[in-house]
N, C-alpha and C positions, 0 to 999 in steps of 0.2 A: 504494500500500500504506500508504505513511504517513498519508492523508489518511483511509482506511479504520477504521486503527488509533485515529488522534483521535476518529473519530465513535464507535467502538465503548466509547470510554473515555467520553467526553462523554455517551451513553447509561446507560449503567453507573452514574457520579455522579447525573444525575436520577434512575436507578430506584431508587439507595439513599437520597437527599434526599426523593422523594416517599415511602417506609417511615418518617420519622420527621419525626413530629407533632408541634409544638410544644405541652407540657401547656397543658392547658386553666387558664386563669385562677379560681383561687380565691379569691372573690367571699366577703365581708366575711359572718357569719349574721345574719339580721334582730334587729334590738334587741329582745330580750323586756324586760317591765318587769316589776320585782319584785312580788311579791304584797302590797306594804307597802297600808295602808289609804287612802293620799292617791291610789292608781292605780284603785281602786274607782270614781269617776266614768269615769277615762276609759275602762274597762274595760266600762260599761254604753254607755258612747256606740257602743263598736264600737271603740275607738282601745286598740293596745297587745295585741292580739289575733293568730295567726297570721292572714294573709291580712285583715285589718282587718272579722273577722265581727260579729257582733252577738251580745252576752253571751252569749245563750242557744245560739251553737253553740263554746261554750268546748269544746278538748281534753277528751278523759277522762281526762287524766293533770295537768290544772290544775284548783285548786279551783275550786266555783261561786264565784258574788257571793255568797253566802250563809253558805259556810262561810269566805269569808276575812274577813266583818264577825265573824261568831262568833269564829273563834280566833286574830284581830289585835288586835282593839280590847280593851284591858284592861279592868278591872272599874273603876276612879274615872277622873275628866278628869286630872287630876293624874298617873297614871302614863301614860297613853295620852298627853298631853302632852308627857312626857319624852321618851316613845316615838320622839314625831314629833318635837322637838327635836335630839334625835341625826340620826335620819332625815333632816333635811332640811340637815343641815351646819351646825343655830346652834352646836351646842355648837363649831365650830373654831376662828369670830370672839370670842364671847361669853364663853371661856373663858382669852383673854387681852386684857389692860386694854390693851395697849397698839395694839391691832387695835379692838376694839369694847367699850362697856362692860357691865363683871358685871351681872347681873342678880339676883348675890342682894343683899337686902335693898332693890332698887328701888321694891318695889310698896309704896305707904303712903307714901314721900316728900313732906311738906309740900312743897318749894321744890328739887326735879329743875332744876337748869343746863340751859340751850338753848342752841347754838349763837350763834344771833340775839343772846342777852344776857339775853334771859327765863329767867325761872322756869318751872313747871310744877309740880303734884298728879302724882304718880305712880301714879293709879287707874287702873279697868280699862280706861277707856275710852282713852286715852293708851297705854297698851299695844298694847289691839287697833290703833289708828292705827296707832301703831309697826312691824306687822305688814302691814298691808295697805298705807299707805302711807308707807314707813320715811325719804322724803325732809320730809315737810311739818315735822316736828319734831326734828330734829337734836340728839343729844345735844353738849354741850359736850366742845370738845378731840379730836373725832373726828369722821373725813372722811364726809359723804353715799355710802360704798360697799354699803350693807347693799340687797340686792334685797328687791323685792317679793315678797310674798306672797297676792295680792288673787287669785290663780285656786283656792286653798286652799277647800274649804268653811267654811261657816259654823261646826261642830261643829267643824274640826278647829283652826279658828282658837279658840275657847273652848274647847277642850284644850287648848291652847299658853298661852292667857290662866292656865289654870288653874294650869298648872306654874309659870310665871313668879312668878303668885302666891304660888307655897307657895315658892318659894327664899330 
């Protein structure tokens, strides 16, 4: 009887262990990338898309490529600069001297401090480097941290030139 009893129990415990289900694992939602104007390329490659489609089968509830170049991109390079400035995290370093240097009043500099000991024109061209390749010319008194920029388009990198310029 007792031996009975144990099986009928031991039954009992699995049939009410196999009723409950461990929930199901709730799995992270796919990175959407913001409608910002720098995701514009990768949006035409196919990349940043649900299920990684090709532009043209964008949701109906996300703008085309078309209307997000129309009502992103500002009317001068200079505010569309700023734009992407924000956008891309300069303003966090740039905004304190003691992280990365101000950039008002840099553009026009005769004699811009290097790192190395050099001098430097602080023109446009020195800029854009600064941008695309932010290690080759180091500003003085501050560390080689600043990332690259070189996957940037061309236009967007001459917005950024442009802002910098007018600060």
């Amino acid at each position: 009887m007792r031996s009975l009893y144990t099986l009928s129990m031991s039954l009992l415990v699995i049939a009410l262990l196999s009723g409950c289900q461990r929930p199901a694992t709730v799995g992270a939602p796919e990175p959407q990338l913001p409608n910002y104007p720098d995701n514009i390329p990768l949006r035409a490659r196919g990349l940043g898309l649900p299920g990684g489609g090709a532009a043209g089968s964008a949701p109906a509830n996300e703008p085309t490529q078309s209307t997000q170049v129309a009502s992103a991109k500002p009317a001068s390079p200079e505010e569309w600069g700023k734009q992407l400035f924000n956008q891309h995290g300069c303003v966090s370093c740039h905004s304190n001297k003691q992280v990365a240097p101000l950039l008002e009043g840099l553009y026009g500099q005769a004699a811009h401090a290097l790192a190395n000991g050099s001098t430097i024109k602080a023109d446009e061209d020195y800029i854009r480097e600064s941008i695309i390749n932010p290690t080759a010319k180091v500003a003085k008194g501050y560390p080689p941290i600043m990332p690259s920029f070189s996957h940037l388009p061309k236009e967007e990198v001459d917005a950024l030139v442009a802002y910098i310029k007018s600060l």
